[in-house]
Structures are given as C-alpha cells and as structure tokens.
N, C-alpha and C positions, 0 to 999 in steps of 0.2 A: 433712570429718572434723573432731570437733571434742573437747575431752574435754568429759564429762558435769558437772561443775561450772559450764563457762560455760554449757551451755545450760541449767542449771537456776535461773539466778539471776532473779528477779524475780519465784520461785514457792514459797511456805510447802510444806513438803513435811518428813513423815519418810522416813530412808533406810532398809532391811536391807539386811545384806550390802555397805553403800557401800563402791564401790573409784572413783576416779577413769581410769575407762575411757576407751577412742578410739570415742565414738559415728559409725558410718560415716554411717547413714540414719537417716529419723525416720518410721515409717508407723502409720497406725492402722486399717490394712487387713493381717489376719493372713498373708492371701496372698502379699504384698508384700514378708515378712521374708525377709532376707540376714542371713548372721553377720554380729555384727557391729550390729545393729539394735536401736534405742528403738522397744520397739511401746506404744502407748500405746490402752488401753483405756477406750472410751467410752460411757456408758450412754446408748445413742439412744434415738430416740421409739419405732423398732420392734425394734432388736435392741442387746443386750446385747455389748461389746466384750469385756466380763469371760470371756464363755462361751470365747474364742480366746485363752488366757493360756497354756496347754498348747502347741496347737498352733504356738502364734507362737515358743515358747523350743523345742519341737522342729525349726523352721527353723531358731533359729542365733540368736534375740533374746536378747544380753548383759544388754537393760537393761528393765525392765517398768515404765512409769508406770500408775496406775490409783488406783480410790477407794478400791476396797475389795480388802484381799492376799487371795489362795487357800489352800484351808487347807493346802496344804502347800506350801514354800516350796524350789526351786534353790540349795543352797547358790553354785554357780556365776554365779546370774542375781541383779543388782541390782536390789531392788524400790522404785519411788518411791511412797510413799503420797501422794495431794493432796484435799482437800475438793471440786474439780474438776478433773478428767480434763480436759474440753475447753478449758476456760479456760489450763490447762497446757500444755495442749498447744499454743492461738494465741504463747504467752511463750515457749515451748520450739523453737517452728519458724522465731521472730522473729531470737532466738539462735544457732541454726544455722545461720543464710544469714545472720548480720552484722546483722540492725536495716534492712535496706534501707530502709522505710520511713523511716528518720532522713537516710539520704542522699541525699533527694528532697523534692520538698514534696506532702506527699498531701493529698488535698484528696476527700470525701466526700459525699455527697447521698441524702437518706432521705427521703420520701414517700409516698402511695398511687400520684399522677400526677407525669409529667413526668420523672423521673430520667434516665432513657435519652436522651431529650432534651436534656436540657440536659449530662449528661457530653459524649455526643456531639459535640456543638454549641462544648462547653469545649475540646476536644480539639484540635477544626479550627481554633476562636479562638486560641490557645497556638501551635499548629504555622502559624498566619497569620504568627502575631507575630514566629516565629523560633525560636521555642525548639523543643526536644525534649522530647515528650511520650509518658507512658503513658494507656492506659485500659482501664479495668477495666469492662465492661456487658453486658447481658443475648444483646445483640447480637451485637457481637464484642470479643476483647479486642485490643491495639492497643500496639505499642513503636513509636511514629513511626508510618510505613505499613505495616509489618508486621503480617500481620493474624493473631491466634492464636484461632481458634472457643470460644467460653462454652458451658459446662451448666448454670451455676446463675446466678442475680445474684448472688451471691456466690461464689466459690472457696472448697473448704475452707483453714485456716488455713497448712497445706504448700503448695498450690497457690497461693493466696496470696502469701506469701514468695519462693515457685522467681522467681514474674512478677515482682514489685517486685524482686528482688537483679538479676535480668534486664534492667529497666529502667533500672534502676543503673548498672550494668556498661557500658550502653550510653550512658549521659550525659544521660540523660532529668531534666532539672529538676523537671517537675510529670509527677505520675499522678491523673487525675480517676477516679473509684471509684463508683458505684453501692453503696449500701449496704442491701440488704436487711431488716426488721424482723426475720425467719428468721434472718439472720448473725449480729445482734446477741443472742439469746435464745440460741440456738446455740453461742455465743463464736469465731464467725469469725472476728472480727476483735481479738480479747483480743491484745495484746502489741503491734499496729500505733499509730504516734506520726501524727497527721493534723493537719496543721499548720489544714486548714480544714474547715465542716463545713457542709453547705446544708440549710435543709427547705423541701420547696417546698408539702407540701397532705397532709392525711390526712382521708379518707370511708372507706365501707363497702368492706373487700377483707379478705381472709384469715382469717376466724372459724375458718376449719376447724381452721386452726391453733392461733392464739392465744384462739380461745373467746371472750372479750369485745372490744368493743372499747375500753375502759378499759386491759386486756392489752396490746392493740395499739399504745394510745399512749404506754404504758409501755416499750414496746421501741424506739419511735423516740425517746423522750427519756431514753434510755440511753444511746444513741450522743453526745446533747451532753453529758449527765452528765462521761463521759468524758475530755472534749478537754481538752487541758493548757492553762494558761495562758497560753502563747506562741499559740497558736491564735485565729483568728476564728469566731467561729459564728452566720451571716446566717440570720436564717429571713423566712417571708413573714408579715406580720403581717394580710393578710384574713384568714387561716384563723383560726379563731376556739378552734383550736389552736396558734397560732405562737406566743404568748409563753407558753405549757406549756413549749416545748422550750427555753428559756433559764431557766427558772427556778434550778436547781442548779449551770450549769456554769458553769465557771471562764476559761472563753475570752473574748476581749472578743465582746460582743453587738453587732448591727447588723441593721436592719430594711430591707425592700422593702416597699415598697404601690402597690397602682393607686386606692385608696379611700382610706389615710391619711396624714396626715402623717408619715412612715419618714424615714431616710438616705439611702433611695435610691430619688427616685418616679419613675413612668412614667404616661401618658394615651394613650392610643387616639385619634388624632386621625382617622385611616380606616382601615378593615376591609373588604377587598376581598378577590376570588378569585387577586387578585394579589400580595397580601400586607398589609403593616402599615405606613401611617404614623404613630409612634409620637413621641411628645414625653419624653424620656429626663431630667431633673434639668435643664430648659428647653431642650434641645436637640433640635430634629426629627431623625429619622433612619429612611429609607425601611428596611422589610426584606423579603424575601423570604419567611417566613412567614406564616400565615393565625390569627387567633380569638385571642379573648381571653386562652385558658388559653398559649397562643403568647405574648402577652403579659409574662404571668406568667414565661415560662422565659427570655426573652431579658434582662429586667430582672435576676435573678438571675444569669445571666451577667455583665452588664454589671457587675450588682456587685460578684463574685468578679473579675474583671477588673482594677478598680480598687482594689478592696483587695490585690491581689498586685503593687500600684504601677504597671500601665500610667496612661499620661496619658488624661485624657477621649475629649481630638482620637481620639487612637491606636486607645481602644477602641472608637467609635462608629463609624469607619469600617471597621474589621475587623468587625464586628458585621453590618452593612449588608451584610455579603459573605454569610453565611451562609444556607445552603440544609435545607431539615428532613433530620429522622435517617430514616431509609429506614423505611418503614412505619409513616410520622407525616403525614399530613392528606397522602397522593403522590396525585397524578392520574394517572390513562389515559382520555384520551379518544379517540373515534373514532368513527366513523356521526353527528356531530352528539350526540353524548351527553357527561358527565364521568361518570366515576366515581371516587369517593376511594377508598383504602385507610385503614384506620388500625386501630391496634393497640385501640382504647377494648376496654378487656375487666371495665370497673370501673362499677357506676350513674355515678358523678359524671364518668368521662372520657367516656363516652357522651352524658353529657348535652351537658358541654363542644363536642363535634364538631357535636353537632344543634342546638345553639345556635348557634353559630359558620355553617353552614348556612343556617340561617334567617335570619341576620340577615341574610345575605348576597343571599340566594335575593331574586328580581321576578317582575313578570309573572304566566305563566303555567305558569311550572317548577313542576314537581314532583318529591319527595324519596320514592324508594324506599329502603328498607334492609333489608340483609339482617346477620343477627343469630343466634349462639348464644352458648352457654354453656359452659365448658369442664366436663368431668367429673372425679371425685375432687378435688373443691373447694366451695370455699362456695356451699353449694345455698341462703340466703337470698337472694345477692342476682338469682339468676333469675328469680321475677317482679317484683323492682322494675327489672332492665332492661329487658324486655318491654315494661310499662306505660311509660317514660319514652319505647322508642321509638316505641309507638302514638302516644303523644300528641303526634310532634316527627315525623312522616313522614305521607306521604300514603298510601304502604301498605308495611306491613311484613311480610317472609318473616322466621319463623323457620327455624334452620336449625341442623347442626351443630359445632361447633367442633372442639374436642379431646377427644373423647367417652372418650378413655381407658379404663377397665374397667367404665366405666358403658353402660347400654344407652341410645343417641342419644333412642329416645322418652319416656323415662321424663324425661332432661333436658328435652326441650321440653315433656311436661308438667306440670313445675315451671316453667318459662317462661309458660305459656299461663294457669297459675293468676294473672297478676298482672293478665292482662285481661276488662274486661266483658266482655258479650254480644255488643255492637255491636262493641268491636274484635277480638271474635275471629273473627267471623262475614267480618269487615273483611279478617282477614292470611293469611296461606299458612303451611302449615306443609309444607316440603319438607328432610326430613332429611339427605339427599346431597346436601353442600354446593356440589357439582359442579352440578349441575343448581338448584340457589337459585339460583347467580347465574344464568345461562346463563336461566331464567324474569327475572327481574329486569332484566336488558336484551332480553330478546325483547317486555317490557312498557312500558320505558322512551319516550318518545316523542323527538323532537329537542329540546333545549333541557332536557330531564332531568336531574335526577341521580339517582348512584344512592350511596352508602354501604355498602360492606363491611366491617363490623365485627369486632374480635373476634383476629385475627391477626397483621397488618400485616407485618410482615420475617418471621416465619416460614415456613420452605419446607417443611415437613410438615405430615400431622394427623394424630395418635396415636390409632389402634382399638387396642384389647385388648395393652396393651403395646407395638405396634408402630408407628412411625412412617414412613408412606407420604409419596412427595414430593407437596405441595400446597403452590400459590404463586397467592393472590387474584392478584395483580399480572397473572400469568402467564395466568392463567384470563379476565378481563379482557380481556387485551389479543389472546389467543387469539379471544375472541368479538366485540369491536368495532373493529379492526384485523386483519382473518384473512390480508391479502395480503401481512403483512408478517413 
C-alpha cells in the first residue's frame, strides 16, 4: 500500500478531484479491481482500456489513470490524466513495489537472435560465480533455481516489478532480462533503471507488428536510448546495425566482434559437433557449445562478465562450463542417427543452424529438415525460410509449427511459394507435425542428420487458440530411442 503521490512521481500528469489516497493495488485489468485500486487504462493495439472506466470504479477503483477523462466524472474517484497511460503506468508500478530494479543490477538484451541464449547462459555464469541471480526469459523466469513459467518475453510492467521487488527481497545481485522490441514500443519496461544493456543481431522477424523494419530497429535502439549514464551498453559490431544502437545513448559504449577490431574479440579456432574451441582477447578456451552464431553469444557473455568486474582467469573458466539453453542446437540421438532441436524460427537463425551443420557435416551425411512456420505472424518471411532450407538440406519436409487461427495449409503455401520447381518437386510437404518428423527418421539413414526447426523448449503447439502438449525433444527420442 502506498499513497498516490509517491507513485505518481516521475509522471507529468493532471489531477481531478486529487486527494492523496492509500493506493492498495495497481491493475489495468478491469477485472482485477478491489476497493481500494489504481485501474489504469490503456489504449491497446486491439482493445481500448478506456471502455472499462465505469466498470473498474463500479469494483471499488479509488483512483483512474488514463489519456483521455470520461465525460462524466466520480466526484469520489481520483482522475490522473497522462499523455501515456502505459508509459505511466511502467513509472507507477516501478514506484509501488520500491524501484526494485534500483536495488539490483539489471542487465538487459535485445536482438532478433540469441537473447534467450545468452540471458540464460548469463544466469548459470553469475550463479557459477556465487552470486544470486534473477532472470527474466521467454523460457522460464528464474530467482536463483526457483523456476517461475513466462507468457511473454516480456512481463507486463506490474509483473515486471512483482519479479524484480521478489528478486530483491531475496538478495539477488543481478537479473539478466530479455527485452523484447514489443516491451519497448509497448513501454514495458518505462520506469526500470538497467544498469546494462546487450544487442546481439537484428534480420527479418516481426513485421506483423512493427510494419517496417526501419520500425523495428527503431524499437531496439530505444531501449539504448534509454540507459542512464551510470550504465554499459555493449553491442556486437558485425551486425551492420550495432553501432545504430549506440548512437544517442548516454551509457558508456563497448564493442564485440569476431570480424573487427572491438573491446572485446573472439576467433573460431575449431567448430565441432562437440563444441567450440574459441580464442577469446588471446586466450583459448574449449566450450561446450556448437556454430558460429554460439560464437557470437558466448563472447558477449564473456564480455558483460568482465565489465561487471569478474577477472579474465575467472570468466573464462566458468564460461568453458557452460552447456546450451534447452532447445538451442540439443541433440537426441539413437539408431545411429543425431538429430538437433533448435528453436531457429527466424530466416537468419535458420540459416545460422544450417550453416553451422554444414560446416560441420563429412563424408557421406546427409541433412534432413523438418520446418514450419508459426501462424498469426509475419507471413513474409515464409518463403524466404523455405528457400534458405532447400538450399542448406538434402531434403526438406515442410511442416507445421504453431498454426494458431490460421489454416496449417494456407501457411505451407506461403512456405512453398519461396521454392522452385526442382525444390519443390524435391521436399515433403506433411502438415502434422507428428508424422514430419516420424517420416524424417524413417528416412534418415545411419550417419544422418536430421534438424527440427522452429520450436525448440516449447512443449505445445497451438491450433485454433488451444495449446496441445508437443515436445520435438519428446517425439524424437520417442522414435529413435523407443526402449527407453
């Protein structure tokens, strides 16, 4: 409980009716109102939070944040006017639970690829080292080992807050964060103090959303905008976007490269099925990861590492420990076959896995992959993933992914558009993804591989709103391991 003056501070706002109230809760879910309650109304992408201003002050809501006042006003209920509601409301839930973020070091990563990766990965690193750590990922969210399940890469800005004052409370030094381009456009994250800030790579993903992708790289270099000057903000300088995301902010800047001269370089010295020996700012150091774009997230580790003051020694041996985030380049083999898992759900992460494959692959192997496309999402880049994995597989099933409200055939034939003649006549197209893979290893021979694209850690797949349990992993190891 907090009064309405502290948690309105850090937000331009007119008052009616201001009384300095005991705000109990903060929701902007009308449903959710208790007397007692700041409902704060938010003009979403598909429904208006304005429309529930009524119903939320019939629950018991003392206090109304919103853009625009109703034309007739509660003499009882206090109205906050703001030029943004949501932005208001990340400053106003910051406020409520204390600033947690101030009493922690949070540390952030925005990208198309790799995030999940490398929070994850930051996590294990940090909790190697000693410390007490949160994290915040698509995956799962995390106070030390305590595992608390994600719905969004992002938390709204209350959910948010609840986790960090939670991490807090518990003695958590760092929380590594996942930062969505959606949270930032959004203002998830409005009010949060991020002591650090990563970009690891931005390609083709999200149009549905943000419409362009000039849009898109506008929302990820928001987030460095942002960062205070007490803050570091490392970006990778291949991407022929990383020094965009340093232009305007006021953090000190700091560069990784495997191609240029940066702060902080890395070289590939072997690329195995068995991992990475990597040459890290002249120092070898063996890892248990696989491929180049692996590469790319372990040096950005290593560098948030070092910038949070561990010693080289220190970081490179904890580094060397590190094992991938669950449904990032995993194996299951059996019958004489491998097969990967991996989440690539993006043209450039796919490419990355089938590169990495190929480099790897001799002999007489051959690269199956099975592949779709998720639905109610960017339908351009469906046949530029198609075409990439014709051209990087021996033979490729489409199939379907997260078909959600969309009809599975309609997405594979936005798929199938990105392929010739010859490779269409070439690949499978088996809609139930059940039966892709299950053909995919009845195909496969000894010494195969096979690639499952498109899910990785996810244990469902969503038809028509609903989410059925499906787990590649599971399916896999169900068909080339069945005794076990």
């Amino acid at each position: 409980m907090k009064k309405l003056s502290e948690i309105l501070k850090g937000i331009a706002y007119n008052a009616t009716n201001f009384r300095d109230v005991e705000v109990k809760k903060i929701t902007f879910d009308s449903r959710a109102v208790e007397p007692g309650t700041m409902f704060v109304a938010q003009v979403g992408v598909h429904v208006d939070g304005h429309k529930f201003i009524d119903g939320a002050i019939a629950s018991g809501a003392t206090v109304v944040l919103c853009q625009n006042l109703p034309d007739t006003l509660n003499p009882e209920v206090v109205y906050v006017q703001t030029d943004d509601s949501s932005r208001a409301l990340g400053i106003a839930a910051s406020n409520y639970f204390g600033n947690p973020s101030q009493r922690l070091k949070l540390i952030g990563i925005t990208g198309t690829n790799g995030k999940t990766t490398t929070v994850t990965l930051l996590h294990r690193m940090f909790r190697n080292l000693g410390y007490s750590v949160g994290l915040l990922s698509t995956v799962v969210n995390k106070i030390d080992e305590q595992e608390i399940p994600s719905t969004h890469t992002t938390p709204d800005a209350i959910e948010l807050n609840t986790l960090l004052a939670q991490m807090a409370d518990h003695g958590c030094e760092y929380c590594f964060m996942e930062v969505s381009s959606h949270a930032v456009v959004q203002q998830r994250i409005a009010g949060l103090h991020f002591a650090g800030g990563i970009f690891s790579n931005i390609t083709h993903d999200h149009l549905d959303f943000h419409k362009t992708f000039a849009a898109y790289i506008a929302a990820k270099k928001a987030f460095f905008d942002n960062l205070p000057e007490t803050a570091f903000a490392l970006t990778n300088i291949d991407d022929r976007n990383g020094m965009v995301m340093l232009q305007n902010t006021k953090a000190h800047k700091y560069t990784y490269s495997l191609q240029n001269m940066a702060d902080f370089n890395c070289r590939i010295v072997e690329n195995t099925f068995q991992g990475l020996l990597l040459s890290i700012d002249g120092k070898e150091v063996w890892t248990r990861l696989v491929g180049k774009f692996n590469a790319y997230n372990l040096l950005a580790i290593y560098a948030t590492t070092r910038l949070c003051g561990i010693p080289q020694e220190e970081a490179l041996t904890v580094l060397s420990s590190l094992q991938a985030a669950e449904g990032r380049f995993e194996y299951v083999n059996g019958s004489g076959k491998m097969a990967i898992v991996d989440y690539a759900h993006t043209p450039d992460a796919l490419k990355n896995v089938l590169q990495t494959i190929n480099d790897i692959m001799c002999g007489e192997q051959r690269l199956i992959v099975v592949v779709g496309c998720g639905g109610d999402r960017d339908a351009l880049k469906r046949p530029e993933m198609a075409s990439i994995a014709a051209e990087m597989c021996n033979t490729l099933i489409l199939t379907s992914d997260n078909p959600r409200t969309e009809d599975p055939e309609r997405i594979l034939d936005d798929m199938e558009a990105g392929l010739n003649t010859a490779q269409k006549n070439a690949s499978l197209r088996i809609s139930d993804r059940r039966q892709a893979i299950k053909t995919a290893c009845a195909m496969a021979k000894q010494g195969d591989i096979i690639l499952v694209a498109g899910k990785g850690h996810e244990k469902y797949q969503e038809v028509n709103g609903v989410r059925h349990h499906f787990d590649d992993k599971e399916e896999l190891n169900n068909i080339l391991n069945p005794q076990k």
